[in-house]
Each structure stands twice: as structure tokens, then as C-alpha cells.
N, C-alpha and C positions, 0 to 999 in steps of 0.2 A: 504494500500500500504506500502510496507517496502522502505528502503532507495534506493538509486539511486545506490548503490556499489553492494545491492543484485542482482540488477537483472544484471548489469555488469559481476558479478561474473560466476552469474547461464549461460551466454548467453557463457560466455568463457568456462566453464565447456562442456556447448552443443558442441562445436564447436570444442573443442578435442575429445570428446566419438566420433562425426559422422565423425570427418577427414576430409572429403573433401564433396565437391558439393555445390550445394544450398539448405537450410530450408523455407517451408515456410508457418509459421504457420496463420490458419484463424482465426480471432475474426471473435464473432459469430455476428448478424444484427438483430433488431426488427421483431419478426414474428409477423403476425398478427393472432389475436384472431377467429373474426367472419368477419370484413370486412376491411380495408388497413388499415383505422385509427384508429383502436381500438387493440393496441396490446398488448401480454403478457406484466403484469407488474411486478417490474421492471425487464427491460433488465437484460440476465443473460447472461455474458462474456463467454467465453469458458477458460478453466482450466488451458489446457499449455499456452495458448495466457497470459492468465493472470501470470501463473507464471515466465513468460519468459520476457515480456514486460511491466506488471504490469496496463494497464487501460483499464476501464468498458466502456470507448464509445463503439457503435457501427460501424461498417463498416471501421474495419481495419484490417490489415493484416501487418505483421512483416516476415522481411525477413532477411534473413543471410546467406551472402558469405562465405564460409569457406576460398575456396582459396585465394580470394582478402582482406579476414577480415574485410567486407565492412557489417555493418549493416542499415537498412532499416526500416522504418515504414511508410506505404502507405495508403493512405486514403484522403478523402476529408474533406478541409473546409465548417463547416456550415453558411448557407445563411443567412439572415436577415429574412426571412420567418419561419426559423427555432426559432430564437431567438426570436422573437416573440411571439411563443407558447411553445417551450422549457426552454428561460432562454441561458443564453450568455456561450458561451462551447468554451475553449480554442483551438487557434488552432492546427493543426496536429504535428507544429513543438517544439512548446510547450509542448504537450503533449512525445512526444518524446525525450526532453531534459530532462522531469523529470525521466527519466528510462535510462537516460545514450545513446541516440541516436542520431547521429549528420544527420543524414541523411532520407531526407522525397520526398517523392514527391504525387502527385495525383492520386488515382485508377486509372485512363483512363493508367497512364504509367508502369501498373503493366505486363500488357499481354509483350510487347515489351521489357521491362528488362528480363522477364524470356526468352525469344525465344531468347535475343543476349546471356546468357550463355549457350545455350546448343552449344555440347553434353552434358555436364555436367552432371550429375544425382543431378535431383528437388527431394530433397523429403517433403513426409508430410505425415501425421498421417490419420487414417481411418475417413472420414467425415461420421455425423451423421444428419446433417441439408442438407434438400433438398436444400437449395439456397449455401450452398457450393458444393454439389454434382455439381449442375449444374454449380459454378465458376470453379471447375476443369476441366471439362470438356471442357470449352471455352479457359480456360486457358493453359490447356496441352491436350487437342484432346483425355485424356480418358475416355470412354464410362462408364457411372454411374454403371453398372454391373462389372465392371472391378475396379474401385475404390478399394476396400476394398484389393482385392489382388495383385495390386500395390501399395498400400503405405510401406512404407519405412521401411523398420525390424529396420536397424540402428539406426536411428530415434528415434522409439517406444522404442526399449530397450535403449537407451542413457536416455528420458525422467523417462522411468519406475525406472530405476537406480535412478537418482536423485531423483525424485520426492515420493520415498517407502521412506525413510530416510527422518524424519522431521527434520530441525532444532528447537535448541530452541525457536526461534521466533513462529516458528509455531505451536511446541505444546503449547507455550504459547496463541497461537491463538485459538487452539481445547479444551483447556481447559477452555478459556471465553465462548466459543459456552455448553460444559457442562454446565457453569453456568446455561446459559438459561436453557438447557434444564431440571435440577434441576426444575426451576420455573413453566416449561409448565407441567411438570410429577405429580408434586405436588400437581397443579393448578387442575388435572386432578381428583385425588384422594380424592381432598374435596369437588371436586362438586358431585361428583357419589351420587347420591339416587334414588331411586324408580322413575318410571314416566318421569322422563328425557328422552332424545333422546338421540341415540348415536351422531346425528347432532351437537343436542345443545353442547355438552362436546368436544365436537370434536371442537368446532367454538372458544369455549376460548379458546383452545390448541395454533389453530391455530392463534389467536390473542396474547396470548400473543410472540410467533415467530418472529411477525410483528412490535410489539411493540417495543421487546428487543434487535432487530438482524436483519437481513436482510429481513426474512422469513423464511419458514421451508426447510430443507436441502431434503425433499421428499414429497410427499402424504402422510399425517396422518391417520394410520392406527386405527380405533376405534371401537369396532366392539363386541359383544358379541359370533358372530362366531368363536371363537378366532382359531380354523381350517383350517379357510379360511387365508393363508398368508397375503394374500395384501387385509383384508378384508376391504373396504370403510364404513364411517358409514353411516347411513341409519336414516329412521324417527322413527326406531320400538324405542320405551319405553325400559328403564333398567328393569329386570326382576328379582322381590326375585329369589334368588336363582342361578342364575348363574352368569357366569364368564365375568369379559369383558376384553379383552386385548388392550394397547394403544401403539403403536408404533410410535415415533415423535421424530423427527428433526429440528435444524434450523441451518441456516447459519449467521455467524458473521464474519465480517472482510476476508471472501470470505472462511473460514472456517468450516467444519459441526459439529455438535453434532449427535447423533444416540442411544437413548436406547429403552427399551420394557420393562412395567410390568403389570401384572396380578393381577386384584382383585375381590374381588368376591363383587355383586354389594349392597347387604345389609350390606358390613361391617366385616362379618365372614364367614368361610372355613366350608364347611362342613364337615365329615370326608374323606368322598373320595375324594374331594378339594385336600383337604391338604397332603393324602398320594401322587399324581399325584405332587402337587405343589413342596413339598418337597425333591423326585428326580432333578424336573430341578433346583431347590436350590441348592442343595449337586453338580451336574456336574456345574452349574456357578460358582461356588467357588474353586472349582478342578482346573479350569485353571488356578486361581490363583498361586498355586504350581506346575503348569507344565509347562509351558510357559515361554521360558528364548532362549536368543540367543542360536541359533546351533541347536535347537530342531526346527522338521517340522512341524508345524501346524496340515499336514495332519495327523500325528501321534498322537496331540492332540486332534483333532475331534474323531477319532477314539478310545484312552481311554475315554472320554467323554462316547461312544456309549456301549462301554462295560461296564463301570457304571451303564449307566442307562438301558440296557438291567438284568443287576444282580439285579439291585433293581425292576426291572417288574417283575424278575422271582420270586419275593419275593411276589408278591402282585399276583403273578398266572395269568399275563400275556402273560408274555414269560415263553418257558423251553426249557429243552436242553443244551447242552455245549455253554457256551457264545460265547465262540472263533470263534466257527462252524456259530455261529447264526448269528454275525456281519461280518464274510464274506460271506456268503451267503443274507447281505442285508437285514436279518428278522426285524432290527431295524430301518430299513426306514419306516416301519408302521407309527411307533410314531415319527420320524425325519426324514422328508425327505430332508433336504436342509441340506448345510453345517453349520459347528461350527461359521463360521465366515469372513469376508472378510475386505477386507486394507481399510483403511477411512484415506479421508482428505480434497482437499478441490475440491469433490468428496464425496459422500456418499457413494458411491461403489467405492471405486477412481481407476481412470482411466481406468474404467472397457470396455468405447468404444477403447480402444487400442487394447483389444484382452486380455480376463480372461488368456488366454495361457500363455501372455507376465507377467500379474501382478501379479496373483495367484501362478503361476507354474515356472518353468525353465527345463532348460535340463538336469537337476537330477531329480526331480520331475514332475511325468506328471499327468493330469486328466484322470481318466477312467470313458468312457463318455457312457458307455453300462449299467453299474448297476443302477437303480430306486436310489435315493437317493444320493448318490455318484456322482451323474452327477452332482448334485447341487453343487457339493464344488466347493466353488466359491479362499478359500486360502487353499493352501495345499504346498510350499516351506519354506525353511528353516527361520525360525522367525532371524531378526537382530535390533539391539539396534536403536530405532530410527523409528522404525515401528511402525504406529499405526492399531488395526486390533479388531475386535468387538466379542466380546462373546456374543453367542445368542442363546445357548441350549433351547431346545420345545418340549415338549410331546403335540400331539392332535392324536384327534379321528376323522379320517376323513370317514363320512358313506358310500362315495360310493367307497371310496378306501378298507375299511372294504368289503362291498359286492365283490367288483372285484376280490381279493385277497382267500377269503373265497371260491366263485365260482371256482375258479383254484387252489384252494388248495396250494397256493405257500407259501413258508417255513413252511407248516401245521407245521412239524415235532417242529417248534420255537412259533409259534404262539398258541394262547389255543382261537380259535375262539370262541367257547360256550361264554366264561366269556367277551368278548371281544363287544360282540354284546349287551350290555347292558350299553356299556360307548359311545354306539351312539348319545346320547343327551348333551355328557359331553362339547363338544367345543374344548377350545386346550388353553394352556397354553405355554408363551415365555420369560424366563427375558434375557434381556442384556443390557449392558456395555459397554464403549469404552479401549480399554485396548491399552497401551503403555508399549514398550518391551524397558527394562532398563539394565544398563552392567552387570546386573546379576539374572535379572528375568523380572519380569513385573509388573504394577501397574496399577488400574482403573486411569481413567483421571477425574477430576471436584472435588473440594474440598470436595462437599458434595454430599452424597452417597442418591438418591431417593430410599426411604423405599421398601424393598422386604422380608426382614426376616418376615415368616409371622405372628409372634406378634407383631413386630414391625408395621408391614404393618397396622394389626386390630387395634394397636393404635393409630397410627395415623388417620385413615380413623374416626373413636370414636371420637377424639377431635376437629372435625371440627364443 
């Protein structure tokens, strides 16, 4: 939690971006797991609720008058029953004083405050939890289908504003979360041998997460499919000879971490490894030198794709004029998802408001029609103050290889013969958390998790 003047600050900022009505942001409540008392652990706040009002209980809800400048935090006191098997939780007005709020009352009185402001226009951000779909709906009469495009533009872009521009505070927040994830990465690459599970490697990741930090900022990606994006790990054994990609996160002081690296599981690259490995090398380092306020992401991602389309067509993957190739999408083969997206405290941050609202603006739009491009998830103009992930990836996806091959789509870019022979190879990902500084950008976390790949093989050696 930061000081009591920050979230003052941020509540006053809100409250001129939206002008006028009522805000009314939902903390999120204990879902349960498998049966009422057994629930996800721990509780995980909602993001604006937290950076707006600053605490992790469950079952509250903060409200804000604009016209009256009346703020609000609504919830109920916990019972002795509660205390009991939870432990003694300060109460609501308490917890409201520490955030700068003078004014509290009890859920039951939350329906009956909002019906005496209206007309007024309520707003609030797109719910993603079923028990607030259904609180809105008792609350303001609309229908869970209708949610999503009724919540409040004003709103979301006021939030989006603030909340893409870190302060110091909080990159100093996403750069303790780097530390971890230094640790979890590391952790990863010296247990890797033969016979392991990707479970087992995958379980210390995720231990150390829990250890150091709150938990992991997503699902841990660990997988020798390294093709499959969001590949889960599984029981099968590390395998001489191929690849395994580790994708992991954690959260600290409500902040994520987020990188990706590739090793090959006995230690060393074989040569076609290392030719593959070594393009998305060369494009993660490139954004180093291109990435700087003013410049649009989306136009980063896309040097990124012309890179590494020239360097396929060096290894007789791709041919053709590059320019032609990457507009016509021929490099979604080997990258289908974007360069990168916003992080904070969020792993995709604020990515339920609407990628439209956080990615993009009304200079910059997604085109949601091209295979690969649909994926970009940031494509507006980078500002000092951003934080946003480099995560360039060449794989070999087999049935996307068949689909493509059978329709013959970019034949003219693509050299399918040589192509169907890297069907067993996997897929390769590094990335990084990159913060945009007043005159370029810089990785975030003191110390940089081994990817140069002699570096990588030496390390991996000395464990």
C-alpha cells in the first residue's frame, strides 16, 4: 500500500478526467474453488479498486461523487465468527481512513445511495466476475449481456490515462517483482536435466513466486512444446535434445514481473537451435534501440517482423520482398501474437477494460482481420513512464504448417519444402519487461536472466 496522499491524489485526478456523475468501482469477493469454503487462495483485489482505494479485503466497493465530492467506501463489518477462523480485520471505517476516506456505510445501503443520485450517470468499468455481473444488475437493472457495453468510456479512458504512466513508486514496485522473477528464471535453468518433469520445474518456479512475493503474476508457462503459447507443463520427462520454454511471473506489493527464456534441455544448442534462437536474440535486442517516447509500438513490432523475416530468408525460410511479405502477414507463420503489451499491476494490464482502450487510441487502431496482427495486443504511441514487454518468438506450429501449406497462403513468402522438416523443432520466446525513459527505454530488474546463448550454456554448465 502506498501513503494515504497517493490515493487522495489519484481519487482527485479520477474525479476531474470523469467530471461529473457517480464512480463506482467493485472490489472483487472470495470465489470459491470447489465448494463455498474452500476458496481461491489468496484473495486477489481487483486493480483499479486497489489503485484507487488501496485495500485487499474482500466485499467492498468505493464510490465517488463527483458533483457532491463526496467519497465513499461501502462494505460490511466482520462478525466474530469471522474472527474466529480468519484472525481480527479492521473495520470498514478504518480501513477507509487509511486511504484518505471519511465516509463509510454498510452494503445493504449501497442499492438506495445509488437510486437517490440518479438521473445522474453511474459509471463503472466492464465486470469480469460473475458475482459483480450479477451486483450490477440488482444494483442498476442492467441485464449481464448489456454490461460490457454500458460501462462507462469516461471512466475507462480516465483510468487507462493514469494508470499506463507508472510512477516512481511503482516502477520501483515492478522492479522488486523483477527481482523475483531473476530468482524463479534462474531457479529454473539449474534445475533443467534429463528425466525431470516439466511439472517438477515448473512446481519450484512456482514456489519460489510464493515464497518471495505474493504469487505468480499468471499461469507458468513450462513446456517443451515451446509452440504451444500458453503451453501448461505436463508429466512428460525433459528430453536430450530439445527445447523447453519457461514463461513466469509473480506479483509483489500488488505489482507483476513477466519474462520468457528458452533452453535447450541438455545444456547446449544444437546448430539449428541456435540459428532459430539467435534471430529472436538479434529482434529482442533491437527494441532496445527503437523504443523511445513518440514512437508507436505498432511500428516496433513490425521492424521487429521485418528482421526477422530477412534473417529467415537467410536460412531459406522465407523469400520474397520482405516489405510484401510482412504485409501480406507471411511472418505470422513464425509470430503470430504481438511484440508486446502494457504491464503493471496487471500482467496484461488493464487489459479487461477493453485492449481498444489500452493498446490502441484514436490515432492508432487494431486490424482485427489479419492472422497474427489480430494479436497485437500494444500498438499506440510509447510515453515515458510506460511499462510494456518484449517478447519476440519464432515457432513451428504443425498444424498451422499443414493448414497454410494446404491453401497455399503466402506460398509466394513461405518455402514450405524446407519448412516441413522444422515440424518437430517447438518454438522459441525471450522476453523482458521494458520501461520507456525520456529518451529511450531500458529493461527493468537489476539483473538481466541469462539468454545470450553462451552465456545461457554457461550458466546452465555450472550448476
Amino acid at each position: 500500500m502506498f501513503d494515504k496522499q497517493t490515493y487522495i491524489r489519484r481519487r482527485a485526478e479520477l474525479k476531474r478526467l470523469v467530471d461529473k456523475g457517480v464512480i463506482v468501482l467493485f472490489g472483487n469477493n472470495e470465489a470459491p474453488y470447489n465448494y463455498p469454503a474452500n476458496g481461491y487462495a489468496p484473495m486477489r483485489q481487483d486493480s483499479s479498486f486497489l489503485y484507487y482505494f488501496g485495500q485487499h479485503r474482500e466485499g467492498l466497493v468505493g464510490v465517488i461523487d463527483i458533483d457532491n465530492d463526496e467519497e465513499w467506501l461501502f462494505g460490511d463489518d466482520i462478525d466474530i465468527e469471522d474472527i474466529v477462523w480468519m484472525g481480527f480485520v479492521p473495520s470498514v471505517a478504518d480501513l477507509a481512513a487509511e486511504v484518505g476516506v471519511t465516509r463509510t456505510a454498510p452494503m445493504k445501503s449501497l442499492a438506495t445511495y445509488l437510486s437517490s443520485r440518479a438521473p445522474r450517470p453511474i459509471h463503472y468499468l466492464p465486470p469480469y466476475r460473475h458475482d459483480t455481473k450479477i451486483a450490477i444488475t440488482e444494483l442498476l437493472g442492467i441485464p449481464v449481456a448489456q454490461q460490457k457495453d454500458a460501462a462507462s468510456l469516461p471512466l475507462i479512458q480516465a483510468v487507462v490515462k493514469m494508470r499506463a504512466t507508472k510512477s516512481a513508486e511503482e516502477i520501483a514496485y515492478i522492479e522488486a517483482a523483477c527481482e523475483v522473477g531473476y530468482v524463479m528464471h534462474t531457479t529454473a535453468q539449474m534445475l533443467i536435466k534429463l528425466g525431470l518433469t516439466e511439472r517438477f520445474v515448473a512446481g519450484q518456479v512456482d514456489g519460489i513466486a510464493r515464497s518471495l512475493a505474493q504469487g505468480n503474476s499468471f499461469a507458468t508457462i513450462f513446456s517443451q512444446h515451446g509452440e504451444i503459447m500458453h503451453g501448461s507443463p505436463s508429466d512428460a520427462a525433459l528430453e536430450d535434445g530439445r527445447l523447453v520454454l519457461c514463461d513466469a511471473g509473480c506479483e509483489l506489493n500488488d505489482y507483476c514481473s513477466d519474462h520468457t527464456r528458452t533452453m535447450p534441455v541438455n545444456g547446449k544448442f544444437t546448430q539449428r537451435q541456435l540459428e532459430i534462437y539467435s534471430i529472436v536474440e538479434e529482434c529482442h535486442d533491437y527494441v532496445l534501440n527503437v523504443a523511445k517516447p513518440g514512437v508507436k509500438y505498432q511500428d516496433v513490432h513490425f521492424a521487429v517482423c521485418r528482421l526477422m523475416a530477412e534473417r529467415l530468408k537467410e536460412l531459406g525460410l522465407m523469400k520474397g520482398d520482405t516489405d510484401e511479405a510482412v504485409m501480406a502477414g507471411a511472418h505470422a507463420m513464425f509470430l503470430p501474437h504481438g511484440l508486446g503489451h502494457m504491464m503493471g499491476m496487471d500482467v496484461h494490464d488493464m487489459e479487461g477494460l477493453g485492449q481498444i482502450h489500452v493498446g490502441f487510441d484514436e490515432e492508432t487502431r487494431p486490424n482485427l482481420e489479419q492472422f497474427g496482427t489480430n494479436c497485437l495486443r500494444m500498438g499506440r504511441r510509447l510515453q515515458e513512464g510506460f511499462v510494456v514487454t518484449d517478447e519476440p518468438g519464432i515457432y513451428f506450429i504443425p498444424h498451422l504448417i499443414d493448414l497454410w501449406h494446404k491453401e497455399g497462403h503466402c506460398k509466394e513468402f513461405i518455402n514450405y519444402d524446407l519448412l516441413e522438416t522444422y515440424k518437430d523443432f517447438g518454438g522459441i520466446r525471450i522476453e523482458d519487461d521494458l520501461l520507456i525513459t525520456a529518451d529511450g527505454c531500458r529493461f527493468l530488474g537489476t539483473k538481466r536472466i541469462p539468454y545470450h546463448p553462451q552465456e545461457l550454456e554457461d550458466f546452465m554448465a555450472s550448476k
